[in-house]
C-alpha positions as CSV (number, residue, x, y, z in Angstrom):
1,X,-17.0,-1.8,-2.5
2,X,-16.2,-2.4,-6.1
3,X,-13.4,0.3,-8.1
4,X,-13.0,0.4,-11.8
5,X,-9.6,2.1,-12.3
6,X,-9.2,3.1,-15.9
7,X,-5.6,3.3,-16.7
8,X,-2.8,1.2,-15.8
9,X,0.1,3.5,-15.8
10,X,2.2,4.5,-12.9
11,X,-0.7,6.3,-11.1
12,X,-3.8,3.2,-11.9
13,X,-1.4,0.8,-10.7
14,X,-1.0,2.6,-7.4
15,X,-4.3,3.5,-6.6
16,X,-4.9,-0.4,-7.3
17,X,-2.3,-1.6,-4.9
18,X,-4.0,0.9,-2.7
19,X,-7.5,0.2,-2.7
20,X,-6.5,-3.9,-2.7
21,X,-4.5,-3.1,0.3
22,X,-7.7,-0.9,2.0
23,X,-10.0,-4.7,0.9
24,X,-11.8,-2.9,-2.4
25,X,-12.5,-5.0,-4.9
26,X,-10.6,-3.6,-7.8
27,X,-10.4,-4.2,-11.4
28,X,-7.8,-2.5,-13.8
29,X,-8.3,-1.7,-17.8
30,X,-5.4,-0.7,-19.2
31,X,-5.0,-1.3,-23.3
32,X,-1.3,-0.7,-23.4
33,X,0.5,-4.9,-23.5
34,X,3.7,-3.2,-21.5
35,X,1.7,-2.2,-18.8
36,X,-0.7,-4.8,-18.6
37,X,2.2,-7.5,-17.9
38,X,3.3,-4.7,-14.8
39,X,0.1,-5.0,-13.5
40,X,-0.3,-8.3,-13.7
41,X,3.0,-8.7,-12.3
42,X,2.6,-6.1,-9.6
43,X,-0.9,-6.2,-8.6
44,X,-2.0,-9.5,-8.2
45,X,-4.8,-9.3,-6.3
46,X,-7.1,-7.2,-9.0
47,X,-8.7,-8.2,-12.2
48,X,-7.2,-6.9,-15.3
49,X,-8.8,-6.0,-18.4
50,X,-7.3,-5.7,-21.8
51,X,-8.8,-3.0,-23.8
52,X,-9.8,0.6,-24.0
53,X,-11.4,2.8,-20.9
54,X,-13.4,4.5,-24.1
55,X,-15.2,1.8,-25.6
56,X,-18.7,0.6,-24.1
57,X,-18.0,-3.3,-25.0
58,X,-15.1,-2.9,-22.5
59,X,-16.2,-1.0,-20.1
60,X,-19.2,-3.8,-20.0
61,X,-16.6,-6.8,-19.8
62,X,-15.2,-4.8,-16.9
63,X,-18.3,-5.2,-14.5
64,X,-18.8,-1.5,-14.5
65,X,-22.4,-1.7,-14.1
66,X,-21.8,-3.1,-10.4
67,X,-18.9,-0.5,-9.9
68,X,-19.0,1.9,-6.9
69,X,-16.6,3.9,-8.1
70,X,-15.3,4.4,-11.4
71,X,-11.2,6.5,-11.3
72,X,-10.2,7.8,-14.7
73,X,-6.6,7.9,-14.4
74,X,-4.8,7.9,-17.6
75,X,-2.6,10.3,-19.3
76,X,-5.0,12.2,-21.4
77,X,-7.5,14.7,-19.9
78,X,-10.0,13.5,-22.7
79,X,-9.9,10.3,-22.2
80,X,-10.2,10.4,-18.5
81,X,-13.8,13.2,-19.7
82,X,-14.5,10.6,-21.8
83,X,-14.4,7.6,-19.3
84,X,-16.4,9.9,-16.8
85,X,-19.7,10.7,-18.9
86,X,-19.5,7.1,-20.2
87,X,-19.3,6.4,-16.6
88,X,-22.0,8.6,-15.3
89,X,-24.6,9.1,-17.5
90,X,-24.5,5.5,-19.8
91,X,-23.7,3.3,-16.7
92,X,-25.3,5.6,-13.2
93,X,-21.9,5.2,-11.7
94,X,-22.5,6.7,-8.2
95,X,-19.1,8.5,-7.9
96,X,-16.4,9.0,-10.6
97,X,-13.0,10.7,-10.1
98,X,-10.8,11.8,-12.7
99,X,-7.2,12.6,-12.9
100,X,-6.5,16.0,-14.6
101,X,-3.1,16.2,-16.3
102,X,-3.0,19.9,-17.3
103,X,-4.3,22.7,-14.9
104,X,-5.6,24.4,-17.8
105,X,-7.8,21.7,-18.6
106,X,-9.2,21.8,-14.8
107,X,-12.3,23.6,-16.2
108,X,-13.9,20.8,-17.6
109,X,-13.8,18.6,-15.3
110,X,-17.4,19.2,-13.5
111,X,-20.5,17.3,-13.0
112,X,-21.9,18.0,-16.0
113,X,-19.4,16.2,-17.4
114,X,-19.7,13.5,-15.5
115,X,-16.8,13.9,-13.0
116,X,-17.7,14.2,-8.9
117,X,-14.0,14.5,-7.8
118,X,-11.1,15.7,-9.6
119,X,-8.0,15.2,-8.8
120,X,-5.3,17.9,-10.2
121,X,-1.9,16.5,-9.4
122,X,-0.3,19.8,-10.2
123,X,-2.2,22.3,-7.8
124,X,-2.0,19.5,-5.4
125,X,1.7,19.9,-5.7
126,X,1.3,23.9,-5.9
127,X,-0.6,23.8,-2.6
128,X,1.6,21.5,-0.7
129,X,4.9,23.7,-1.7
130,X,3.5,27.0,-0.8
131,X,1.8,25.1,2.6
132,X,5.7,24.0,3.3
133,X,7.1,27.6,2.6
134,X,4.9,29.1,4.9
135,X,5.4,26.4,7.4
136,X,9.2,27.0,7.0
């Protein structure tokens, strides 16, 4: 199986060491040149892309018409939209997830917009404490 992770940050760069550990083929875009030398650096085993998860051309040079899976996981709720229609409806990705960084946003993120999982680290959080309290 072939991932596209789109963002390099903290939470890409996991989910890549991840999915290389679980023997996915992964590649990484990332624009920011900080976080491109971690990932190089750090996650050895995946391709990495210089460039912008927004722009077509990239995207393209990223092989994400042969992608399985495409994860929108960078810091802006728009972009990671943005990186899910382009995903969906201009490439047929099969399955796209996307981060959400602000509950509020958690609306949006549906199929129509492209997005078949979305992952809301904040109500994950939520759920877990509230599990934990009740546990004791």
């Amino acid at each position: 199986m072939k991932v596209l992770v789109v963002g390099g940050g903290q939470v890409g760069g996991h989910v890549a060491q991840l999915l290389l550990a679980a023997g996915y083929g992964v590649t990484v875009v990332e624009p920011a040149e900080v976080a491109l030398a971690r990932l190089r650096r750090d996650v050895p085993g995946a391709v990495i892309v210089a460039g912008s998860g927004t722009s077509s051309a990239v995207l393209e040079a990223a092989g994400i018409e042969s992608a399985d899976l495409v994860c929108a996981v960078t810091r802006a709720d728009e972009t990671n939209l943005m990186i899910a229609t382009l995903a969906k409806y201009e490439f047929g990705v099969d399955r796209v997830l996307a981060r959400v960084n602000d509950p509020r946003n958690r609306w949006l993120f549906e199929t129509d917009l492209g997005v078949d999982l979305a992952v809301n680290q904040a109500e994950l959080m939520a759920r877990l404490v509230v599990q934990g309290i009740r546990e004791g």
